[in-house]
Every structure is written in C-alpha cells, then in structure tokens.
N, C-alpha and C positions, 0 to 999 in steps of 0.2 A: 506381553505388553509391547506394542510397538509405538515408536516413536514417527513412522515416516507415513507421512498423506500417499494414498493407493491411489494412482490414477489409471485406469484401462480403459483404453478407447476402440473400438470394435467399426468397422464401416460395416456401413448399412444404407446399400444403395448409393445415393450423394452425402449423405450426412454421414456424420458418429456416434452411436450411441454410448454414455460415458457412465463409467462405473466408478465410484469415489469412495473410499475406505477412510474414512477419517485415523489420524492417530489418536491413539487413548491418549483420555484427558491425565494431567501430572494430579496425583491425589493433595492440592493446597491445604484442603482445611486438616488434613493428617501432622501435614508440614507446616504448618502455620498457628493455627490455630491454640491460643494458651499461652505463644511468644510476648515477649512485652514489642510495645508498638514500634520503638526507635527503631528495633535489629527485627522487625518485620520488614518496616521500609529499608534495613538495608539489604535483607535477603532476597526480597524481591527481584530485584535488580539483575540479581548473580542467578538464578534459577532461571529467569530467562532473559538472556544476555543482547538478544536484536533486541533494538529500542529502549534499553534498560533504563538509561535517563527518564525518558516519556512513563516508566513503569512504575520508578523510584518518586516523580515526582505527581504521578497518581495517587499513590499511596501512603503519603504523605498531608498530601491537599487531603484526602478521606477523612485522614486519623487526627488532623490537625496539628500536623508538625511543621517546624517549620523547611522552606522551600531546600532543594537542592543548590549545591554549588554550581552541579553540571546541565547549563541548561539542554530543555530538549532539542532547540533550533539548531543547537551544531551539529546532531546526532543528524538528526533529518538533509541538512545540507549538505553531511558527508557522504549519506545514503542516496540521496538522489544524484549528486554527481556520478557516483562508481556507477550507479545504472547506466546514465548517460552518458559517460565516459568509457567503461572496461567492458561492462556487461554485454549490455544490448548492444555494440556496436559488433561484438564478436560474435553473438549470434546471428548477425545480418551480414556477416562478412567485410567490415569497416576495420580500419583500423582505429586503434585503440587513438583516445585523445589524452593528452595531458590534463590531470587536473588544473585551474587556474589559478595562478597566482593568490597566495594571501583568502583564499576560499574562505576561511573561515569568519573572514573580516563582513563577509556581506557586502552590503553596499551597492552602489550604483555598478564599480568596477564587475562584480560579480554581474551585475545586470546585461551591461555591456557586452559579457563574454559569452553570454546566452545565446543572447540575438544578433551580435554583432553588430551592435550599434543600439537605437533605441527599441521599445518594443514596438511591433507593428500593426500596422491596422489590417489587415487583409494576409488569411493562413497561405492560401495558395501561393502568392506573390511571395511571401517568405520561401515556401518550401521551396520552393522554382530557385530561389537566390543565392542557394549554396552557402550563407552567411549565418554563423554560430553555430549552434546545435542541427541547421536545417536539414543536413543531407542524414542524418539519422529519422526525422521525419519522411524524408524522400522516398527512403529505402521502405519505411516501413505500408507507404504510399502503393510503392509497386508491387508489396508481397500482401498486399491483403486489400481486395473490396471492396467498395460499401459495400455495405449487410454481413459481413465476412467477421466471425469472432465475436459477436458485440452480446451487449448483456446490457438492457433498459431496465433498471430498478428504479424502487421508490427511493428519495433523497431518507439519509440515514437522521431521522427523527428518536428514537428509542433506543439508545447506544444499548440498553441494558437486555434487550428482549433479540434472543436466539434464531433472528428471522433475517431472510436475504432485503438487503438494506444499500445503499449504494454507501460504502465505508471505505473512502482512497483517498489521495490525493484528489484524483479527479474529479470525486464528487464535492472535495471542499471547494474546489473553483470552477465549478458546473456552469458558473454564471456569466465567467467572464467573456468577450465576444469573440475571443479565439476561439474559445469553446464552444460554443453555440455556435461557429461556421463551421466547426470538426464536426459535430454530431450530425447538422444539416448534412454533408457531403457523403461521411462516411458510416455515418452512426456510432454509437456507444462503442467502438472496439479498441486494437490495440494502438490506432494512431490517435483517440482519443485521451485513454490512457496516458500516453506517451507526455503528448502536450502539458497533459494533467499536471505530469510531475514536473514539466518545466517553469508552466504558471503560478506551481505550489513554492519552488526555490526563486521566484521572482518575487515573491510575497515575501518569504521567509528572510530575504539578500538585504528587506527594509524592515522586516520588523518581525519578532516572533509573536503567534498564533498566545491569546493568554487561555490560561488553563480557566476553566468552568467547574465551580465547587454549587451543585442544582441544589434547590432545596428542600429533596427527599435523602440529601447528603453523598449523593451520587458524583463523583469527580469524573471528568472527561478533560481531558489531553492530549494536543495534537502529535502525531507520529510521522514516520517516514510512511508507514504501511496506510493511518489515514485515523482514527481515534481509538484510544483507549477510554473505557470506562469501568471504576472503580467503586463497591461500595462495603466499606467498612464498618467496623462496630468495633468498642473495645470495653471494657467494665476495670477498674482496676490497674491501669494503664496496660493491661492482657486484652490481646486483640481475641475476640468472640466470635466474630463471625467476618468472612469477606468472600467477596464474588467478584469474578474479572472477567471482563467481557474483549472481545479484541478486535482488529479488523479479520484476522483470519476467522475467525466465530459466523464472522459475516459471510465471509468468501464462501465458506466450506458451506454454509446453511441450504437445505433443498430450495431447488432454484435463486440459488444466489450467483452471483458473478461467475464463480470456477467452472460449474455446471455450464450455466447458460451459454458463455463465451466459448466454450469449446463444441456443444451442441451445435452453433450455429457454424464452426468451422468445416468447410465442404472436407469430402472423405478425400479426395485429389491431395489435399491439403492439412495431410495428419503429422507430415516430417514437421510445419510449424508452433504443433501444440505444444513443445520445451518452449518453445520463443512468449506463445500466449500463457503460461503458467509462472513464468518469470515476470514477464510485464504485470502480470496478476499480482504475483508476487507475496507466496503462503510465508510466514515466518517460519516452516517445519521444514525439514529435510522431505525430497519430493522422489518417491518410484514411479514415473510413469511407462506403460507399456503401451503399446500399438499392437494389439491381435485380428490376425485374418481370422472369419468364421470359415471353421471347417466345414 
C-alpha cells in the first residue's frame, strides 16, 4: 500500500508524456463505518490532517451535527499565505516574506498587504509594480508562457462524480476580472493559478465562503485546496454509510488538472514540473521523476 502520488514524466520530442500512479485510497468505510456519528466527525479530521477543519465541518453539516469551533476560513488563510510567502517564493528563488501582521484577523489590513494598497484594475500594470505579492507573479511571468502548463476544465459542478472538474481556488474565483485578464494573456496555468489563490484570500480577508448542505444531503465546503464534498448516512446515531470526494479526486482524475498541466509543459521545461505540482497542489506526499528514454 502506498501512500505517495507517482509522477513520471518522459520527454517526447517538445512535450512530456506523463505517467501518474495514484496513491491507494485509505479503507474509510473499514474505519468508519458502525462509529457513532460525533467521534466520526471527530476522527475525520485527525485521519486526514490538511484541511481537517474544512473535513470536520463537512462531516458534520452531512450528519447533522452541530458546526465546528474551528472555522475553515483560518485553515485556508493560513494555507495560502505559507504558499505565498515560504513556498512558491523558494521554488522561484525569492526570498521568503514575512507573514503579515494579525493575518488571522482578515480584513481590509490583510487586503492591503496583498496588493499593496487597493486591489487593481489592470493584472499587468500590477505585475510590472513590484507592489505586494507582485513580484512572485512577476517571476512566475518570466518562467512560464502563455500556453505553457495550463489545464482548461469544465467549472466543477458535480463535486461528488470522480471526473476532471476545475476544483481550486482558482476555479472558485474564475470570474473575477483579474482572472479573466490572466487566462486571456496566459491561459489556465501556473500564473493563473497563482492569482487564484490571492483572489481566494482576498475574498476569504472579508468574509468566509458558507458551507452548502444540497438536497440529495450532499455537504460541500470551501478549502485551501478548493471544495470538499461529503455524503453521509447514519441509522441509530451509527454512521451507515459515507463517501468523501476531494479536490485532490479532482486533480488526479484522467485528464484532470495534474495530467493536463504538465502535458502541456514543454520537455526544455521539465526541471519546472515540482514548481507546477505544488502550485497544483495534491494533499498526498508527491514522488515525482524525470526519465530520459533509453
């Protein structure tokens, strides 16, 4: 049984041709299944620890408990700054930023320290301005394209159905007109992406995303990675039956985002595929290889 996502990437001519080994699924309904519902939702959490908030308070909306103490908007605030701040800048060769002040607090101040001032009308003029998060756009500017990395899905309608779906950040804020000048210039890639999660923490800084309880009993929940959805059954206050769908479900599915975006990464340009599988961003521990054909 392994835990870790297989990624082999092979050049082929200009391109990559990519080979993806999913990790084996954790057996829930082994582990789950018969528990009474409270210490479901609390186990949940602890099984799988990224986004545990966003999991605990799926599983609760499902079973009809009530909400958590910890909501998920911290979880996702905290998440997307460390990208923005530690991560990505080190794979681009930036230096790291300080988190800002009182981050948790949200608010305008948190807005502020995005953009550096208000948010803008026009992407390029920001990126060009060296002001807040820009020059991590900048960089990600000069190392990738248009058409380079990208992955055009459909908008993620069916949280529950095992098919490539557009499930991120970026797809939650696809609409807004940063975004749509990202996609115009560069298409769906990693400075898409990128944006995504800034637009998502600029949303998140005035107000948390509310949870959706559908009424085939389905919960969805917004996340760092992009929705969770959850569906429950319990007889007995013993949970019966449950299925958990994720954004990684999404990522990994044939031709979903992991595939597509690396497929479309020229073969010149394979030392960037950690960079594109981070900004992806699997919840699983990640093996990827680079192999010359013999």
């Amino acid at each position: 049984m392994s835990a870790e996502l297989g990624i082999l990437l092979r050049p082929e001519g200009l391109r990559l041709t990519v080979e993806i080994t999913p990790p084996d699924p954790m057996p829930l309904a082994r582990m789950l299944l018969g528990r009474p519902t409270v210490e479901v939702a609390e186990l949940l959490p602890r099984l799988f620890n990224l986004c545990g908030a966003a999991q605990g308070q799926a599983a609760r909306l499902a079973l009809g408990l009530p909400a958590p103490a910890l909501p998920a908007q911290h979880e996702i605030l905290r998440d997307h700054l460390a990208k923005l701040c530690l991560i990505w800048p080190k794979h681009l060769g930036l230096p790291p930023r300080p988190l800002p002040a009182a981050w948790a607090e949200g608010g305008v101040a948190l807005q502020d320290w995005l953009w550096g001032g208000a948010l803008p009308e026009r992407l390029t003029t920001f990126i060009a301005s060296g002001a807040g998060v820009a020059p991590l756009l900048a960089e990600l500017a000069k190392h990738f394209s248009p058409g380079e990395a990208v992955a055009d899905l459909p908008a993620l309608t069916n949280p529950m159905a095992l098919t490539a779906q557009e499930n991120s950040p970026a797809g939650r804020v696809a609409e807004a007109a940063l975004m749509t000048q990202a996609e115009a210039l560069w298409g769906r890639g990693p400075l898409w992406r990128a944006l995504g999660r800034m637009i998502d923490l600029h949303r998140l800084a005035a107000a948390p995303y509310p949870p959706e309880l559908r009424p085939d009993g389905t919960a969805v929940v917004a996340a760092a990675r992009g929705a969770y959805a959850l569906s429950a059954h319990a007889e007995a206050g013993r949970v019966t039956a449950l299925t958990r769908v994720t954004p990684t479900d999404h990522l990994l599915a044939p031709g979903g985002a992991l595939e597509l975006s690396l497929a479309t990464l020229p073969a010149e340009k394979a030392d960037l595929a950690a960079l594109v599988v981070d900004i992806l961003d699997p919840c699983v521990p990640v093996a990827l290889e680079v192999r010359a054909n013999a």
